[in-house]
N, C-alpha and C positions, 0 to 999 in steps of 0.2 A: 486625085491623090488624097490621103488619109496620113494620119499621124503614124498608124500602123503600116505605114508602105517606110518610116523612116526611124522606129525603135520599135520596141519589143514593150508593148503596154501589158500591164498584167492580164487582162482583160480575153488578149491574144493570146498569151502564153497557159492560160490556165484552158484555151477551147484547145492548142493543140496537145495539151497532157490529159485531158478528159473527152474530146471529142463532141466537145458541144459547150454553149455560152455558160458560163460563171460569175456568178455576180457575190461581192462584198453585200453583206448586211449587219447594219452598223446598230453595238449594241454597247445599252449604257448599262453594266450592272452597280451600279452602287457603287463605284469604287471612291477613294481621295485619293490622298498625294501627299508626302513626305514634306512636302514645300508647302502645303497647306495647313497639314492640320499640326504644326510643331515641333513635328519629330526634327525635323532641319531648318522647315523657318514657316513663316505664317505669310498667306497675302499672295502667295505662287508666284510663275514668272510675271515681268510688266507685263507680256504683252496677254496674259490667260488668263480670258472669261469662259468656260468648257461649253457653255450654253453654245457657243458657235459654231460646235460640231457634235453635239449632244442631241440625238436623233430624237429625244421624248421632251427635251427642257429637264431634265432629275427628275421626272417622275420617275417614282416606283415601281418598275413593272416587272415580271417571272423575265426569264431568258426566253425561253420556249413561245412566251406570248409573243416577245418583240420580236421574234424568227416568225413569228406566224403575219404579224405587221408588215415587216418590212417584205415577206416575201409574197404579199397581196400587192402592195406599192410596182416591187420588180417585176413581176409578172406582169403587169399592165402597161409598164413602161418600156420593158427590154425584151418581154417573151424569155428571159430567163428562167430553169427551172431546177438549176442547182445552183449550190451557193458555200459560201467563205463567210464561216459566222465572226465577225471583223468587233472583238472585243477594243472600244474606242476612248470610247469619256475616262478622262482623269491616268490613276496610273494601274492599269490592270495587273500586273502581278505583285500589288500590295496587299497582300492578305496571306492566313495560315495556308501551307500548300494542300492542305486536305478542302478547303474551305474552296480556294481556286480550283480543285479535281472537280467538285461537286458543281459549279459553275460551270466549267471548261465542257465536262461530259454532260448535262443539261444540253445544251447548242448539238454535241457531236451522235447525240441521240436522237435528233431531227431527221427521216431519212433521206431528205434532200439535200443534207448538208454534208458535204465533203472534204471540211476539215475547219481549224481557226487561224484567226490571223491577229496578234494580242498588241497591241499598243502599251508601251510602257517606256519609263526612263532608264539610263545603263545601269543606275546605282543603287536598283530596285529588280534585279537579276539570281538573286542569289544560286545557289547550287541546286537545292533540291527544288526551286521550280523552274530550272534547266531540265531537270531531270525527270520533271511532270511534262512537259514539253515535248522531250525527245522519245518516252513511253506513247508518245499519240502518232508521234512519225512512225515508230515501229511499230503500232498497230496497223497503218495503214492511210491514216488519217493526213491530207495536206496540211503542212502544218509553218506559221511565219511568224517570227518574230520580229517586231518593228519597236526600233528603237530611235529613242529622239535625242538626237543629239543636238542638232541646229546649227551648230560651228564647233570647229577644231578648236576655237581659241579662248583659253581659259578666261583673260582679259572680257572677251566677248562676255561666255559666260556667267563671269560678274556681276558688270554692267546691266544686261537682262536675268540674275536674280535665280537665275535655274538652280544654282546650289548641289551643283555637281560638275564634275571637268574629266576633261578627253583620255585621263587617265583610266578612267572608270568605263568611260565607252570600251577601251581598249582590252579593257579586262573584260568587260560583258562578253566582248566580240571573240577573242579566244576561247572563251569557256562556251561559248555557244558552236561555234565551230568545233570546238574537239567531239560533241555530242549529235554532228551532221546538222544541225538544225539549220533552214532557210532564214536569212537575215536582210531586212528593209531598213533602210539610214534614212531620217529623215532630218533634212537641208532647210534654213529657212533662209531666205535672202533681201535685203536689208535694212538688216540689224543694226543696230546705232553703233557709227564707228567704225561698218569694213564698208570694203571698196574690194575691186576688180581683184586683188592682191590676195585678200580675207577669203574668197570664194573660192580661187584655182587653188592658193594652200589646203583650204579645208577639203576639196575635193581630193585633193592629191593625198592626203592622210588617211583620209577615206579606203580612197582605192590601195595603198598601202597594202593596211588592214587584210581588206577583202571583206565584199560584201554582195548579194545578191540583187538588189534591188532599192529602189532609191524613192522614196516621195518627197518633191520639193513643194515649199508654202512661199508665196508672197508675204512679208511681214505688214501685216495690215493693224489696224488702229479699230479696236470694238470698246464700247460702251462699258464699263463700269471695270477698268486695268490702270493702273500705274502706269503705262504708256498713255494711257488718254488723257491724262492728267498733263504728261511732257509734251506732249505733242499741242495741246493747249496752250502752255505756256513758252512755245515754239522752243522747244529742245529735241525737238526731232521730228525730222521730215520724211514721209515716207518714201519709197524710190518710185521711178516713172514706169509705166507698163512697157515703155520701149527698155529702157534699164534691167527690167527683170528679165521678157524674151532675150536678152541677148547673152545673158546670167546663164539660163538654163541652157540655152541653145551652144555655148561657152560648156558647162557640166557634161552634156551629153556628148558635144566633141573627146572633152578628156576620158570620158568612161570607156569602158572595153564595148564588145558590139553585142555580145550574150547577157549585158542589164536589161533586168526586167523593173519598167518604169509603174510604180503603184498607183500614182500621181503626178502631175506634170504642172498643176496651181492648184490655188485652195479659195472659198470665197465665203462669205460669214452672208445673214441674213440680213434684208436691209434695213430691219429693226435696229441690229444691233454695230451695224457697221459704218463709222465716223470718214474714215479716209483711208488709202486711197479708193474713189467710188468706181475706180477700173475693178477692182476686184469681187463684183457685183457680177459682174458678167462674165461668165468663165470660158462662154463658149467663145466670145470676140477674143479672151487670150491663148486658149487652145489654139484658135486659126491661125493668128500673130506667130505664134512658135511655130507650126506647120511651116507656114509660108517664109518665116526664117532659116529652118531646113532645107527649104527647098532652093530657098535663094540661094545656101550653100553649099548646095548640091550633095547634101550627106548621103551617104548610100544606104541605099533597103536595109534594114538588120531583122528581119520578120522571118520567125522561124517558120521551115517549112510543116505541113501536116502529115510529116509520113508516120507509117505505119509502126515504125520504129521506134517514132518518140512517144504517140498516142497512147495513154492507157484507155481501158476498157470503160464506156461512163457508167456507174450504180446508178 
């Protein structure tokens, strides 16, 4: 048995819409963050060092170069030969929307690339780069929008510094929905201050809403954040890896059976990652969640390959 015999990984879902493996290639272009550089406040969330999912470290690199990188890297590792150019580091649609066109279509001009997938915060959405967004869906182009929210709860929010609240997500999430666009919520779990209580609400807000797709993170402790700092002076303790499997395995219960899962943990390099040192090893927590499923006996949600749902692969 597989993860995929017990949700709809994106992974799966993009081989039965194109008919062959898809891989994310994860691209830093230069962006900041509203929480960074003063526009709303300096020093970002506690817990954000970008370096720890920042595919080059901030180097400066063309778009096109790092599509040519990363898809030497997949190719050797997964035999994948199309790809989801996975706009990542910082907040991707913080810039003039002409400036994001010119970015955006750079990746969507690779011809192995079959569409993007843009990381950004809810309150950093505005109209007309919904509207850059949903011009790439109706060209043809796969296209996701992944928004971070992390918790429903403003409180929460605070606390960890994000500088923006669920009202905002709310509004992201409508105005992206009225324009069909594909939407990923990203969960983190915990965050200083929830419990068992904090996760099924915010899921349940969530699902509310409506949303396609879900990536959830481990809240983990990296090197040079304002949590590393608390977490030093024991103001916060991270959760257990048994605690998280049962979190997500808890999420995936409440979810409908048609989510498509982007992510299911997240891990930092061991350069830069203080505690917990379970989060170093992703694939011992994949199995953990598997074999938690299994124990629960969740049933298959893996979509079939018919011919129906398949598009044609370029």
């Amino acid at each position: 048995m597989a993860l995929t015999d017990y949700i709809r990984t994106f992974g799966s879902t993009m081989k039965v819409r194109f008919g062959t493996r898809v891989h994310k290639v994860a691209i830093d272009a230069g962006f900041t963050c509203p929480n960074i550089d003063g526009t709303k406040g300096r020093g970002g969330c506690t817990f954000c060092n970008n370096v720890s999912f920042s595919p080059h470290g901030r180097k400066s690199r063309g778009v096109a170069e790092q599509v040519e990188s990363g898809r030497q890297v997949i190719q050797k590792r997964t035999g994948a030969k199309r790809y989801i150019a996975y706009f990542q580091a910082y907040t991707n649609t913080y810039a003039d929307p002409q400036a994001l066109d010119q970015m955006y279509r750079e990746a969507l001009a690779e011809p192995d690339v079959l569409g993007i997938s843009v990381g950004t915060r809810p309150d950093c959405v505005p109209d007309p780069v919904l509207d850059l967004l949903a011009g790439y869906r109706e060209e043809g182009h796969e296209v996701w929008l992944e928004l971070g929210l992390q918790s429903a709860f403003d409180t929460t929010l605070d606390r960890v510094n994000r500088l923006h609240y669920f009202s905002e997500y709310r509004q992201a999430v409508r105005a992206s929905q009225l324009r069909g666009l594909q939407l990923c919520t990203h969960l983190i779990a915990g965050l200083p201050g929830e419990d068992e209580y904090h996760y099924r609400e915010t899921m349940e807000r969530v699902l509310e809403l409506g949303t396609d797709g879900f990536k959830f993170h481990p809240l983990h402790v990296v090197k040079g954040t304002m949590l590393a700092n608390q977490w030093r002076q024991g103001e916060f303790e991270p959760m257990s890896q048994e605690m998280y499997v049962e979190t997500v395995v808890n999420w995936i219960e409440q979810a409908p059976e048609e989510m498509v899962y982007h992510r299911l943990t997240a891990t930092a390099s061991e350069s830069i990652l203080l505690t917990p040192l379970w989060c170093g090893k992703k694939w011992k927590v994949l199995n953990a969640i598997e074999e938690e499923l299994r124990r629960r006996h969740v049933k298959s949600r893996q979509p079939e390959l018919s011919q129906v749902q398949r598009v044609r692969s370029i």
